[in-house]
N, C-alpha and C positions, 0 to 999 in steps of 0.2 A: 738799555732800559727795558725796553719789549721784550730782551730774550730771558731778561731776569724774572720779569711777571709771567713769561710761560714757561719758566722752568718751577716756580709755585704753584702756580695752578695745578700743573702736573703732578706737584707732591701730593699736593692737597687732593685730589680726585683718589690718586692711591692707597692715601690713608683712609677716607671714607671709603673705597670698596674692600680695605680689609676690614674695618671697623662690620661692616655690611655681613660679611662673609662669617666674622667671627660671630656677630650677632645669631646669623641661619643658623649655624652649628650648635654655638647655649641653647637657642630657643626648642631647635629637634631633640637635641640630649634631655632638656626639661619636658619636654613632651614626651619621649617615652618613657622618660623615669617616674612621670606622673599616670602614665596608662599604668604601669607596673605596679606601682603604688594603691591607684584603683582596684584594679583586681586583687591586690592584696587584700583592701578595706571590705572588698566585698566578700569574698571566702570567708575574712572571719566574721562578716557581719551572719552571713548563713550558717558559720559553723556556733555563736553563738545562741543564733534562732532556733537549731537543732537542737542541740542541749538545752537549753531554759526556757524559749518563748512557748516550743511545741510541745512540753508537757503540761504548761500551765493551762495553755488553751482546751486541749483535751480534758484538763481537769474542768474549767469553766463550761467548758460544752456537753459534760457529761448529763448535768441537772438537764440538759435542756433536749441533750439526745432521750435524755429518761423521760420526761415529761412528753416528747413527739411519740417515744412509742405507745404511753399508755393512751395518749390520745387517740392513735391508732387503733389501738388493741378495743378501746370505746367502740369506736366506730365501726368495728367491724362485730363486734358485741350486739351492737343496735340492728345492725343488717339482718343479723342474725336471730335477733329477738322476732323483727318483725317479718321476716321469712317463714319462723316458727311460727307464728300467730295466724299467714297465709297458709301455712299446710294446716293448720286444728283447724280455720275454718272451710277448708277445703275437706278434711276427713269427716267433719258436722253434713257438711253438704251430700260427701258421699253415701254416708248412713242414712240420711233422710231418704236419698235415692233407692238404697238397698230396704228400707223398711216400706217403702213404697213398693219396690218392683214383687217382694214377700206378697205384699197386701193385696196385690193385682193378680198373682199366681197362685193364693189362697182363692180368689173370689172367682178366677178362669175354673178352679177345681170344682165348687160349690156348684159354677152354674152349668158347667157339666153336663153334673150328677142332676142337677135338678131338672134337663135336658132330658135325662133317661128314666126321673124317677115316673113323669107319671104314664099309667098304662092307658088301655085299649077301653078301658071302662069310662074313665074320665075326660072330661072334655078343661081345657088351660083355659082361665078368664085374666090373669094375670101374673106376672112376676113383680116381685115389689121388694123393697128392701126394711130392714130392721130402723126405726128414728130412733127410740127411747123405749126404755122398759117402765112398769107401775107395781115394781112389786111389793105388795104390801103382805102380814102375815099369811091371811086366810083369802087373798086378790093375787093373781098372776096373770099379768095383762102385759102385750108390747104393741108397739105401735107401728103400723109399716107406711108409706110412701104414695100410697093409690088409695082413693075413693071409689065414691059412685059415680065419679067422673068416667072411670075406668072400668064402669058395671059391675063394682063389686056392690052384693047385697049383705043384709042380714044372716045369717046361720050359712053362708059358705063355708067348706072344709077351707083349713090353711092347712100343708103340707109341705116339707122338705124332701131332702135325698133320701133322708133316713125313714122318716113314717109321716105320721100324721101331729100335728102340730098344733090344732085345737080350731077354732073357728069365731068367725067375725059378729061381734056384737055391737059394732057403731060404727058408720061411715059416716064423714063429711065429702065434702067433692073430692078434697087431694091426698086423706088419711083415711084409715080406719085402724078400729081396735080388735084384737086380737083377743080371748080369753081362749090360755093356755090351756093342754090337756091337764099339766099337774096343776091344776086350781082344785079344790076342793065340790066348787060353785060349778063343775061342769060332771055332767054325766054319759058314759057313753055304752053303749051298745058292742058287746064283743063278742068272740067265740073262737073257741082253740081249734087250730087247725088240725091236730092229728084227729081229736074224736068228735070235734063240733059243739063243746060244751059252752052254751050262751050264757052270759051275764052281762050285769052292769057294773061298771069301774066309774069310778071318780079320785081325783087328785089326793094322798095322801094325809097332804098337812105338811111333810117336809121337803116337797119342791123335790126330790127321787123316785119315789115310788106312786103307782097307783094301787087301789085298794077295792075288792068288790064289795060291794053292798046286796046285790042280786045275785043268786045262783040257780040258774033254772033244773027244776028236779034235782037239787042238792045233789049234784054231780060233782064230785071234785077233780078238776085237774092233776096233770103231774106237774113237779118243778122240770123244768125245762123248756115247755109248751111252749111254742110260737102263738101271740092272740094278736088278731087282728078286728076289721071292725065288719060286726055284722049285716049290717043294712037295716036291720028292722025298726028300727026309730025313726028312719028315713029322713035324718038330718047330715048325718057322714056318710059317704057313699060305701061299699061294700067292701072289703078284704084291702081297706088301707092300715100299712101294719103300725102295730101300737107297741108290742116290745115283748116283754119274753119273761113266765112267772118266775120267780127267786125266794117264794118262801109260801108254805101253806098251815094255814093255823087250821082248830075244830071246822069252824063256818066261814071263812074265806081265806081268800089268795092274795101276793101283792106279786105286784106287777112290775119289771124295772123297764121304764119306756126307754127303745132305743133312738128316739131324739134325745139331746143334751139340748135341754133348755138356756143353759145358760152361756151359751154362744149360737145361739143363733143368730146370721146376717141376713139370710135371704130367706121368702115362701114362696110360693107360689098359692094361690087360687084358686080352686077346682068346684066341677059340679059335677054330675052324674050324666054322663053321655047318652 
């Protein structure tokens, strides 16, 4: 009876390890048939994303690649705008610069000249500069920088590089007024240098010329004549120049002064030494 139960057992144990064995081997064969399988699924799931997924998406990402560039394209537009805006106000800047360094290089030139203009005759009480003008028709008046603070008086010569510039008829402490040679309202004392011929000039009328009213011994000039100032009025001091004749009628001359009135920046101040 016992050899019959262990000759069952025995069967039985070797049907279960073939059952086992047969088992390993379906389940490995199903195992790589299903890796096979996978990789199959997957190829064509790629090869259909290739074909259909990837042109649709480029299609859907075009609007949007479009849209990022112009956004881009904005933004570098704006950089650009306001880069532009830093260089014109930078070029503003420059100009202010350069029309300054002009202004500084014009007025080294002036004071120069007005350095050199006065001589051995005259004594300097001031230099002063140009505030404002008063020109009225028949009034030619400017206003400079210095008073009697600065011992400027009544009937001083005013004078530039060029000549004589007219003289002072009202100080305050830190201004005075100037009445121009071309005013009609001022009169001066001349005489030509080649032959000595004395008169008196006074201003025009039209802000260029001077004009005599006096001709001592109806002596007339020639055009060309250098006239300067005499002394004898003993208001201008002596041989400051006044400008040069340009035209001579029956009874007088006109005179074209070599100041230009109508830029004057700076005087100077003088008296008689």
């Amino acid at each position: 009876m016992a050899n019959r139960f262990r000759v069952t057992s025995l069967h039985i144990t070797k049907i279960i390890k073939n059952v086992t064995i047969i088992s390993v081997i379906l389940l490995s064969f199903f195992l790589v048939l299903f890796s096979k399988t996978d990789y199959f699924l997957i190829n064509s799931i790629k090869n259909i994303s290739s074909g259909f997924i990837n042109p649709i998406t480029r299609i859907v990402a075009a609007p949007l690649n479009a849209m990022s560039n112009l956004v881009n394209q904005y933004d570098q537009f704006r950089n650009l705008k306001f880069e532009n805006k830093i260089l014109q106000e930078e070029i503003i800047r420059l100009k202010k610069w350069q029309t300054l360094a002009i202004q500084n290089s014009r007025e080294n030139k002036v004071l120069k000249k007005l350095l050199n203009a006065t001589n051995n005759n005259l004594k300097l009480v001031k230099t002063a500069s140009l505030i404002n003008r008063n020109d009225a028709l028949f009034s030619k008046i400017i206003n400079i920088n210095a008073g009697f603070q600065d011992n400027i008086k009544n009937n001083m010569s005013a004078i530039n590089e060029r000549g004589l510039v007219g003289k002072v008829i009202e100080t305050t402490p830190n201004n005075s007024r100037i009445l121009l040679l071309s005013d009609p309202n001022l009169s001066v004392s001349v005489k030509t240098i080649s032959d000595g011929i004395f008169s008196i000039v006074t201003g025009a009328g039209d802000s260029k010329h001077l004009i005599s009213t006096f001709i001592k011994d109806n002596k007339m000039p020639k055009i060309g004549d250098i006239v300067v100032t005499s002394g004898t009025a003993q208001i201008f001091p002596v041989d400051l120049l006044v400008g040069k004749i340009s035209k001579i009628e029956k009874d007088r001359f006109y005179i074209l002064p070599f100041v230009d009135f109508n830029s004057i920046d700076y005087v100077q101040i003088v008296i008689s030494e």
